[in-house]
MMTF fields as JSON, N, C-alpha, C and O atoms, coordinates in Angstrom:
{
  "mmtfVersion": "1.0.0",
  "mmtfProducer": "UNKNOWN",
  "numBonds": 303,
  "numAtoms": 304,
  "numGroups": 76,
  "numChains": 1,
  "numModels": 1,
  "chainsPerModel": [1],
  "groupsPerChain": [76],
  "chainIdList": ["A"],
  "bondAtomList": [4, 2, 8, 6, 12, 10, 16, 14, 20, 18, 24, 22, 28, 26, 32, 30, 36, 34, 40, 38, 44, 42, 48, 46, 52, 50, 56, 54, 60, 58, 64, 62, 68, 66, 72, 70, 76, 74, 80, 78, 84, 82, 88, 86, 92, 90, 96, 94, 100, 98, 104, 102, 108, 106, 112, 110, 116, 114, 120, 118, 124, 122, 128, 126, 132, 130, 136, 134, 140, 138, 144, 142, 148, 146, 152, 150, 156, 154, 160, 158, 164, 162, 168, 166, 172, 170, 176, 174, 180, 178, 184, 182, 188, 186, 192, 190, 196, 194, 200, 198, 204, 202, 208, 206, 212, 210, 216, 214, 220, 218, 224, 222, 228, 226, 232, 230, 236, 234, 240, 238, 244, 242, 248, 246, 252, 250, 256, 254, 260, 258, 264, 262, 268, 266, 272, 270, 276, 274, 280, 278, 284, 282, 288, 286, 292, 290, 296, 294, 300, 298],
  "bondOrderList": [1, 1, 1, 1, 1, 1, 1, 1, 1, 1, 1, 1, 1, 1, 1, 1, 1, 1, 1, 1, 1, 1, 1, 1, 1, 1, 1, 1, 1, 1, 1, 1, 1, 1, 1, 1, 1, 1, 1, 1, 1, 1, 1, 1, 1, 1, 1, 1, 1, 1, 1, 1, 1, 1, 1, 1, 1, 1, 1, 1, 1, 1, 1, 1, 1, 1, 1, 1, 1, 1, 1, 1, 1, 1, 1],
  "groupList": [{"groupName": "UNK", "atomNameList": ["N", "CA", "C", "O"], "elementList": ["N", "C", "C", "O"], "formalChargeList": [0, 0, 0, 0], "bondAtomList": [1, 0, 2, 1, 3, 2], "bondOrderList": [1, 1, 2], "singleLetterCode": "X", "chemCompType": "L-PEPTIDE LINKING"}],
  "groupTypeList": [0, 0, 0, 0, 0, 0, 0, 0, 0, 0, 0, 0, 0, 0, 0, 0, 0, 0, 0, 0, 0, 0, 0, 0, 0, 0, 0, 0, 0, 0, 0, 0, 0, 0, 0, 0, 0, 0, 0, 0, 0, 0, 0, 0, 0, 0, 0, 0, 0, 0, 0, 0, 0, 0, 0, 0, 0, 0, 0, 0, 0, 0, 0, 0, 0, 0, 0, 0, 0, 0, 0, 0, 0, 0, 0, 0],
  "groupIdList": [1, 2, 3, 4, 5, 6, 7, 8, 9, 10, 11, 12, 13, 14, 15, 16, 17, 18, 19, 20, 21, 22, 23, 24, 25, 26, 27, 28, 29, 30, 31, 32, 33, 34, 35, 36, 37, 38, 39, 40, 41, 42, 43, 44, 45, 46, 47, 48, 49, 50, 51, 52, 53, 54, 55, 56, 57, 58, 59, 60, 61, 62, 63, 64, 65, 66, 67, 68, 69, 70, 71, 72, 73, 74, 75, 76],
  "secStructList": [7, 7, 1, 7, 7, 7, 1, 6, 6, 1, 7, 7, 7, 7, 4, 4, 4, 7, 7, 1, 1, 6, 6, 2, 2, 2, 2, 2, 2, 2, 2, 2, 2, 1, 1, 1, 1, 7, 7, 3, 3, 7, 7, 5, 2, 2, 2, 2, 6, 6, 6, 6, 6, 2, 2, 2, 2, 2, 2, 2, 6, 6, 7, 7, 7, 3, 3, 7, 7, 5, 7, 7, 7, 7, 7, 7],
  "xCoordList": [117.98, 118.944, 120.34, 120.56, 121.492, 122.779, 123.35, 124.215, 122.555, 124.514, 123.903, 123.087, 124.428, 124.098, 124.399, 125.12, 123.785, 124.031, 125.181, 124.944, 126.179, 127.383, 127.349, 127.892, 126.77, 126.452, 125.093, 124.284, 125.123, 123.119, 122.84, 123.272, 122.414, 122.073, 122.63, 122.777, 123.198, 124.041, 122.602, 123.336, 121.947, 121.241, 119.906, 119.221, 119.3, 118.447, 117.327, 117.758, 115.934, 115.783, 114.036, 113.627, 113.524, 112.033, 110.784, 109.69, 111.115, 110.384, 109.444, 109.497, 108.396, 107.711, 106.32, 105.494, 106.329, 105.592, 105.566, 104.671, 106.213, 106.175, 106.924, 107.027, 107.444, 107.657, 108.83, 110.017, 107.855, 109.482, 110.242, 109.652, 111.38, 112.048, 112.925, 113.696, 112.173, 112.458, 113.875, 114.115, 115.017, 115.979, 117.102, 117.658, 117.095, 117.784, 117.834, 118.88, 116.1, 116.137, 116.048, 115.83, 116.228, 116.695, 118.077, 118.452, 118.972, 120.381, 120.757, 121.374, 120.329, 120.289, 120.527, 121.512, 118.799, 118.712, 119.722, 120.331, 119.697, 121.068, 122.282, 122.585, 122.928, 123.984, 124.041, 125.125, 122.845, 122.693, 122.303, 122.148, 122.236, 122.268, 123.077, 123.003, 124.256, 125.54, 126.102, 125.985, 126.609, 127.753, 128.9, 129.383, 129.855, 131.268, 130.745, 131.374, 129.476, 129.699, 129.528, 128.548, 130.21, 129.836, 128.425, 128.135, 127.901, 126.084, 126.463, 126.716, 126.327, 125.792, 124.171, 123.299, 124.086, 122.392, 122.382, 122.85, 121.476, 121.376, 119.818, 119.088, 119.178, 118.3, 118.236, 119.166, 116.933, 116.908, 116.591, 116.183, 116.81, 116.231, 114.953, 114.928, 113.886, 112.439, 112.415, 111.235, 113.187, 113.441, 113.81, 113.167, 115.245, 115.704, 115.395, 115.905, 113.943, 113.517, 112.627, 112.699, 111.998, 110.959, 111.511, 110.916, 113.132, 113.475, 114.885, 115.582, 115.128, 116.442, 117.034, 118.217, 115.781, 115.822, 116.515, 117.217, 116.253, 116.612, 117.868, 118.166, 119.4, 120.41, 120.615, 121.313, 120.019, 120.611, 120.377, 121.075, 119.155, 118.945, 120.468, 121.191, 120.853, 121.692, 123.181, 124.09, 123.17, 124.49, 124.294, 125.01, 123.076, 122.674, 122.957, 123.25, 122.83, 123.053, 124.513, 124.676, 125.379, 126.559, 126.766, 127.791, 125.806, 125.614, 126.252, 125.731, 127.263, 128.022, 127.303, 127.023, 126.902, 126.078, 126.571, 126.562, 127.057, 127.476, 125.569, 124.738, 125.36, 124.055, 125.039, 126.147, 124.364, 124.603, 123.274, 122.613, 122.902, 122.112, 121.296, 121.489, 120.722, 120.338, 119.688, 118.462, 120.048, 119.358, 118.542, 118.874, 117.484, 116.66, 116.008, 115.288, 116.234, 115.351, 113.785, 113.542, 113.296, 111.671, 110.918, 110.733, 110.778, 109.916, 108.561, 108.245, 107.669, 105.902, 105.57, 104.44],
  "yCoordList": [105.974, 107.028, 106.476, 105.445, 107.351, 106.524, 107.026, 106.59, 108.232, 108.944, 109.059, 109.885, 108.177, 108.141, 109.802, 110.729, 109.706, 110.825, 110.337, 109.262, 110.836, 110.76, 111.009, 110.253, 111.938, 112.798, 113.494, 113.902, 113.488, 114.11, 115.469, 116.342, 115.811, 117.393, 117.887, 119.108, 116.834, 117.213, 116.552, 116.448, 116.336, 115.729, 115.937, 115.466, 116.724, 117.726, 117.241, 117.61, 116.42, 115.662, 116.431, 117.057, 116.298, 117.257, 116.105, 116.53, 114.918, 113.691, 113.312, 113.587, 112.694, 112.195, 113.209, 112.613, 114.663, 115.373, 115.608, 116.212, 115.248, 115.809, 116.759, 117.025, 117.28, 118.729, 118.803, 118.493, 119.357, 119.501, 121.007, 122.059, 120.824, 121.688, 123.124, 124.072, 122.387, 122.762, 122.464, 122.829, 121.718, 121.441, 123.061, 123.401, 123.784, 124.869, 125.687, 126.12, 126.077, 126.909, 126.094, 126.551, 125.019, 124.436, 123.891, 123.183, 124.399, 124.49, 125.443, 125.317, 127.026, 128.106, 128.464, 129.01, 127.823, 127.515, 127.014, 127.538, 125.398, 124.615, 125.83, 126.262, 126.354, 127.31, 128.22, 128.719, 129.368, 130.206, 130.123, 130.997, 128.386, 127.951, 127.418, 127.189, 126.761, 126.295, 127.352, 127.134, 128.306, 128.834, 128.241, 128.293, 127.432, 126.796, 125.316, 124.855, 124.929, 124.081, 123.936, 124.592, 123.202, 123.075, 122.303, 121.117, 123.292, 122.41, 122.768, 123.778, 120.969, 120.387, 120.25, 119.892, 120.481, 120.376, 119.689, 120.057, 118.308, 117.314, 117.226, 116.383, 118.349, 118.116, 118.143, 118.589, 117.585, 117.34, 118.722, 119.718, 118.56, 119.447, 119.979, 121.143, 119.237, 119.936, 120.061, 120.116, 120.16, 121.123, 122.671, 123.653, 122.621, 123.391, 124.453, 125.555, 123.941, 124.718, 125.541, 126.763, 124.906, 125.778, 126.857, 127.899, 126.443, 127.212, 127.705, 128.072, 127.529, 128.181, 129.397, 129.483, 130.934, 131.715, 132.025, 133.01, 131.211, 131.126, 131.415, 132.29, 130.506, 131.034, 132.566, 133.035, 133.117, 134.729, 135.29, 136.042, 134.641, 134.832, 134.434, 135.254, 133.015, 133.263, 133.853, 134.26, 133.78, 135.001, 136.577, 137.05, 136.953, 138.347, 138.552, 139.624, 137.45, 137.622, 136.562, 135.846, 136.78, 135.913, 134.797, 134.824, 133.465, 132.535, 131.34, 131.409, 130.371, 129.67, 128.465, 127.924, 127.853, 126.643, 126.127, 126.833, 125.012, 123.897, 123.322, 122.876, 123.462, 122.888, 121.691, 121.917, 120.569, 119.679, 118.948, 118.217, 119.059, 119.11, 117.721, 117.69, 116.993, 115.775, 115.654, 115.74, 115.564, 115.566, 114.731, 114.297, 114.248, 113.482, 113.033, 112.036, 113.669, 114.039, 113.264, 112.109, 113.778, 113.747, 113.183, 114.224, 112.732, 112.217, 112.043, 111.388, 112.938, 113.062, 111.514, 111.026],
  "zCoordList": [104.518, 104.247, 104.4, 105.036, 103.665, 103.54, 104.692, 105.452, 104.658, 105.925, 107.474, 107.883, 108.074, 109.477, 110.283, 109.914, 111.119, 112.05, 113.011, 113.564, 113.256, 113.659, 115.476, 116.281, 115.73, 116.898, 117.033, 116.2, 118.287, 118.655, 118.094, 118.848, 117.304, 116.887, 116.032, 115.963, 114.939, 113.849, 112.624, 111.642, 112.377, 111.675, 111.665, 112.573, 110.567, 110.705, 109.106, 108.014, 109.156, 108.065, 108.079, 109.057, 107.299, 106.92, 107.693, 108.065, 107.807, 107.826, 107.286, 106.087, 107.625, 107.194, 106.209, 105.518, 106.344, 106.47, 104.237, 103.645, 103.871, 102.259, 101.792, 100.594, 102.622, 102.663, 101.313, 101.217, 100.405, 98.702, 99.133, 99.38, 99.141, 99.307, 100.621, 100.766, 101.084, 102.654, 103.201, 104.352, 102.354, 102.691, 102.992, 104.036, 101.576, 101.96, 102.986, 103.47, 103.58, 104.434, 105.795, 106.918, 105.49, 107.17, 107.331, 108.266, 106.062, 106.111, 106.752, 107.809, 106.013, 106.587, 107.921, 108.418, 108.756, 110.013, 110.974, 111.907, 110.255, 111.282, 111.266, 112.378, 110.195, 110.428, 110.686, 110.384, 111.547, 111.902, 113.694, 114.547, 113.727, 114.871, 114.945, 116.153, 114.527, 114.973, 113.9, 112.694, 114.316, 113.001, 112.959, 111.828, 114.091, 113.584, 112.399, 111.446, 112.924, 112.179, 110.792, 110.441, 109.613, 108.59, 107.737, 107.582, 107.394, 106.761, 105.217, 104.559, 104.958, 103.824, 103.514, 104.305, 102.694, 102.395, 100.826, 99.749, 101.343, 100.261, 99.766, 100.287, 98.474, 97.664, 96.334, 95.662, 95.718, 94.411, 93.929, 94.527, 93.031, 91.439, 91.967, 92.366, 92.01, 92.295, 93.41, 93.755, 94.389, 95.715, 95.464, 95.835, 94.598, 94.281, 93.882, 94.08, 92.896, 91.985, 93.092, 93.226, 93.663, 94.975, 95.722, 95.994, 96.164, 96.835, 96.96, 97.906, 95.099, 95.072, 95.41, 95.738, 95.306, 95.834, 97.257, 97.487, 97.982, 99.199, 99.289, 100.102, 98.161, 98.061, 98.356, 99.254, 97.611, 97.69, 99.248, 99.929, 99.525, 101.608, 102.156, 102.722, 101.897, 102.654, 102.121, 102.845, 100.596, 99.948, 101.085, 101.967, 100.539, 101.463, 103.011, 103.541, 103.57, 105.058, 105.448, 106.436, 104.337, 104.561, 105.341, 106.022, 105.451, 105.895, 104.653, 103.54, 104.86, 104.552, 104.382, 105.452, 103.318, 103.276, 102.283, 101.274, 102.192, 100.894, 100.263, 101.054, 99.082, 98.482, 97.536, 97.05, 97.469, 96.975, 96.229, 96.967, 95.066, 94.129, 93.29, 92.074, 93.678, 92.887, 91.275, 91.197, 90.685, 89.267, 88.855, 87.752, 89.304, 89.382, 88.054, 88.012, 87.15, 85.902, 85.954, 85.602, 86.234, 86.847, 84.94, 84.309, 84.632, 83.273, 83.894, 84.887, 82.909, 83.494, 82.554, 82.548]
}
């Protein structure tokens, strides 16, 4: 991974487990557990697609999350 963790408990990753798309709603999370701080959330396209919905969760419950989007273009 490129972006180091800076400080203990700022850096929040799915691991080893597979998990597609799980990034948004553990953006959500981190910022509903730190609210000053600012969460970036870095997934692809076929994350997105799983759990873009999720946006409107946190539009709806006014939770502040930057999504930052990979375009992977996936060719079968």
């Amino acid at each position: 991974m490129g972006l180091p963790a800076r400080r203990p408990g700022h850096w929040l990753r799915i691991g080893p487990l597979g998990t597609v798309g799980a990034a948004i709603p553990f953006g959500i999370a981190a910022k509903l557990a730190k609210p000053a701080s600012r969460v970036v959330v870095l997934t692809g396209d076929g994350g997105f697609a799983m759990h873009g919905w999720e946006m409107h969760t946190a539009l709806r419950h006014q939770v502040p999350i930057t999504v930052v989007i990979g375009n992977e273009q996936y060719k079968a």
